[in-house]
C-alpha positions in Angstrom: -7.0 -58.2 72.0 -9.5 -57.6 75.0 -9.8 -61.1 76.3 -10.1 -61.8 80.2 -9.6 -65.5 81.3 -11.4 -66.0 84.5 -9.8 -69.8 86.6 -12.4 -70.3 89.4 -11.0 -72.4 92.3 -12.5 -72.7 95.7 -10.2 -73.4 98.8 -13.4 -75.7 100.4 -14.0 -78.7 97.6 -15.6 -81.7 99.6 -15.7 -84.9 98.0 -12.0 -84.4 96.7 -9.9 -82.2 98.9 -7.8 -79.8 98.1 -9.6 -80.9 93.9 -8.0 -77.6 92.9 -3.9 -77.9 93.8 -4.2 -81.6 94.1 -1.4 -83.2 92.2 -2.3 -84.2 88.6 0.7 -86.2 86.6 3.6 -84.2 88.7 1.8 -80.9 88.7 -1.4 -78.9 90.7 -4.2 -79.7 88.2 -4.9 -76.1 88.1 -1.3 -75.8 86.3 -2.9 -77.1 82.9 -5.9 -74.7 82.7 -3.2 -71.5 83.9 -0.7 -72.9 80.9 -3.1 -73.4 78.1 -4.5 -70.0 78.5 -1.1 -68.6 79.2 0.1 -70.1 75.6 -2.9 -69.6 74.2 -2.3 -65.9 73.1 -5.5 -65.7 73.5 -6.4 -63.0 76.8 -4.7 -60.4 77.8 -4.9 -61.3 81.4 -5.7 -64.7 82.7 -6.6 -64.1 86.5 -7.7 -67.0 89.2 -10.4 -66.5 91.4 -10.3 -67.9 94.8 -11.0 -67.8 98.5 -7.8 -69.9 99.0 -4.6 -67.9 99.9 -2.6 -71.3 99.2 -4.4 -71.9 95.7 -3.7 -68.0 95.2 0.4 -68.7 95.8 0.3 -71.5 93.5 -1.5 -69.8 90.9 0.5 -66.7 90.8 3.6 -68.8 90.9 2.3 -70.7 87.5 2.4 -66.7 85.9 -1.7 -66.1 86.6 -3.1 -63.4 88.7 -5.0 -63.3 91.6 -6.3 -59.7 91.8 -8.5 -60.0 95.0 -9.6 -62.5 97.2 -13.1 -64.0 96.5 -16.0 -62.6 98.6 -17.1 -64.8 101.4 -20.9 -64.7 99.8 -19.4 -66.6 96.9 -17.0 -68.9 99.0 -19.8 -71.5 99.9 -21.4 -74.2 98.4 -24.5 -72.5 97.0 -22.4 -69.5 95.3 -22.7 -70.3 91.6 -20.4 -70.1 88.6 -22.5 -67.3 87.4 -21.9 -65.1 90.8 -18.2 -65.8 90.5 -17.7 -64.5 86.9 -20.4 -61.1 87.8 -17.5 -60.5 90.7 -14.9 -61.0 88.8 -16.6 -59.1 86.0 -17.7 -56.0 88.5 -14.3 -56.1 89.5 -12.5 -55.1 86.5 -15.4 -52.9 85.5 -16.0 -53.7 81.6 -12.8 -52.9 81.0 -12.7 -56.6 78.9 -15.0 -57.6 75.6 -15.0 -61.2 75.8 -14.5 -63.3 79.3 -13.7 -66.6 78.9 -14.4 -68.8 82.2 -12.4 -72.0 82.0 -12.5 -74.5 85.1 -9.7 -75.1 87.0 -9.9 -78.9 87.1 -9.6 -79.4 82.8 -6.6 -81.0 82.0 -7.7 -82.0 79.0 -8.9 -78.9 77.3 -7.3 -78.1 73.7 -6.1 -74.5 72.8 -8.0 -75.4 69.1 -11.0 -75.6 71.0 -10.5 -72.3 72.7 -10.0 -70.5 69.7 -13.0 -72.5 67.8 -15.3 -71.1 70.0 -14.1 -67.6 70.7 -14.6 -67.4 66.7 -18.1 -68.6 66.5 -18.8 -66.0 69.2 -16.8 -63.0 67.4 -18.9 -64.3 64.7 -22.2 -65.6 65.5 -25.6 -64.0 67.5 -24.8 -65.8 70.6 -23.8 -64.3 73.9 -21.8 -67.4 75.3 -20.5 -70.7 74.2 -19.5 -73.5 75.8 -18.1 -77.2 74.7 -20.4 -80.0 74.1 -19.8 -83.6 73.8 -22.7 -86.4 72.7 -23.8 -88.8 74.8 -22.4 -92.2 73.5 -26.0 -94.0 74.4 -29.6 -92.6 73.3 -30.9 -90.7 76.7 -34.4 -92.1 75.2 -33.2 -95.8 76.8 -32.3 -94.1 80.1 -32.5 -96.1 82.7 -33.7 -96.0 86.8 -33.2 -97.5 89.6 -35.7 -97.8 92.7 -35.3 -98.3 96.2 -36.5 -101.7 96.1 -33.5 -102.3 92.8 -36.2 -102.6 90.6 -35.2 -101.9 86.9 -37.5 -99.6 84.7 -37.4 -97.0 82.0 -37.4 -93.6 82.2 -39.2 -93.1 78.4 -41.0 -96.5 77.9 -42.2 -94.7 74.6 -39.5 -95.4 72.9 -38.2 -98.8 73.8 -38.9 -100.0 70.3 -37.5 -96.9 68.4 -34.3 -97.2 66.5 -31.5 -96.3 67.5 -30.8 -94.2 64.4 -34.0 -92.8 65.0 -33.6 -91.0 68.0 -32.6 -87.4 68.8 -29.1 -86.9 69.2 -28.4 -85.5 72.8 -25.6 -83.9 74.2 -23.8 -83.0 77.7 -22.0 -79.6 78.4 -17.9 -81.2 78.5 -17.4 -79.1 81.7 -14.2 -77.6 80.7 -14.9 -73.4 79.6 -17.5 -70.9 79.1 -16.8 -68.2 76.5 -18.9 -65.0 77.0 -19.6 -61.6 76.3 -18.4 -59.8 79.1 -21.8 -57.0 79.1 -23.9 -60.3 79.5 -22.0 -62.5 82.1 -23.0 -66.1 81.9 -26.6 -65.5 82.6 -27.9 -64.8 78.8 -29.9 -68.0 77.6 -28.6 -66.8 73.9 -26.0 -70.2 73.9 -24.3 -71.5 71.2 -21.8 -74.0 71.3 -18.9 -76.5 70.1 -18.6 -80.0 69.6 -15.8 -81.7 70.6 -14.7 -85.2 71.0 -15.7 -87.8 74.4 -12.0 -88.2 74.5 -11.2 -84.7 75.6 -13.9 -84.7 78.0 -13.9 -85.7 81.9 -15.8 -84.8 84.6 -13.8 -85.1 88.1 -16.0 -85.4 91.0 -14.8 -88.5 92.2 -10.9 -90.8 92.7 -12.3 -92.7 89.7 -13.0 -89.5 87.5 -9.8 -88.2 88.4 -7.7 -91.9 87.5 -9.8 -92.0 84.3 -8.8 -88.1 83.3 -5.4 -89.4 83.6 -5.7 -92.1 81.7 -7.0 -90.1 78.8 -4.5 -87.4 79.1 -1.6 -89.9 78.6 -3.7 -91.4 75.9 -4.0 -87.9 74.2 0.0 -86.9 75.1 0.6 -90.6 73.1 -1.0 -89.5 69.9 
């Protein structure tokens, strides 16, 4: 096994503070991305990167590792997920051959999933995958808003089309990034996983976070 699990998680999160540590069902959200990998079996080392020496505490307490210190340059708000996994990556120096980047803030990822998708990479010509969910309403009926509130469509083409026969479409479910570890998350050679809406929430706002909840106690009851 020569599997690195790379947890970003920024000290400076704005529109939710303190997103990463911030108390999810009795425990740091970052606790269910640091256990899932942990029982996963999956890496031999499941490090967090961070700029945060308080989110670096609580993540070595929950058994990851926090090697180093993030770099100021990939601190700020225009550092991207990409230039955190290079560092991490230039870091340990190739010494892994699959990275998998899972987000901090994914309480509802599933180990199946995990291992789903590390497979179809082991497996498959792709450099990374990721999971996807569908969109549960055609993007063709998209809708926008003006300044003025005036309603219109964004694809007026195909306001008479069929449901049935329009393109599937489908979102990335935010959650983890499985990768080679000589091609970073840069390669456009992307494959990917379905998996159900139900494991899939994106927390950017006091109402994502109330509905992620919601779900995970929906998930625990089943």
């Amino acid at each position: 096994m020569s599997n690195l699990c790379i947890i970003p998680a920024r000290g400076g999160s704005k529109r939710i503070p303190r997103k990463n540590i911030k108390d999810f069902l009795g425990k740091p959200i970052i606790a269910y991305s640091i256990e899932t990998a942990l029982q996963s079996g999956l890496f031999e080392e499941v490090m967090v990167s961070t700029d945060d020496e308080g989110i670096a505490k609580v993540a070595e307490k929950l058994g990851a590792r926090v090697p180093f210190l993030r770099s100021e340059a990939n601190a700020n708000d225009h550092a991207t997920l990409a230039d955190v996994v290079d560092e991490v990556l230039l870091h340990y120096n190739s010494k892994f051959k699959y990275v998998c980047c899972l987000l901090a803030t994914s309480p509802l990822v599933q180990e199946k999933h995990l291992v789903d998708a590390l497979t179809i990479l082991q497996n498959e010509d792709f450099d990374s995958i990721r999971p996807i969910a569908k969109f549960s309403y055609p993007i063709q009926r998209a809708m926008k808003i003006s300044k003025e509130g005036a309603v219109d469509w964004f694809y007026p083409e195909f306001i008479k089309s069929r449901s049935q026969d329009l393109e599937e479409a489908y979102h990335d479910a935010g959650q983890f990034y499985w990768m080679k570890s000589e091609k970073g998350l840069r390669s456009t050679k992307r494959g990917g996983i379905i998996i159900e809406e139900k494991y899939v929430q994106d927390i950017d706002t006091e109402e994502d976070w109330e509905i992620a909840e919601m779900k995970y106690n929906f998930l625990i009851k089943e």
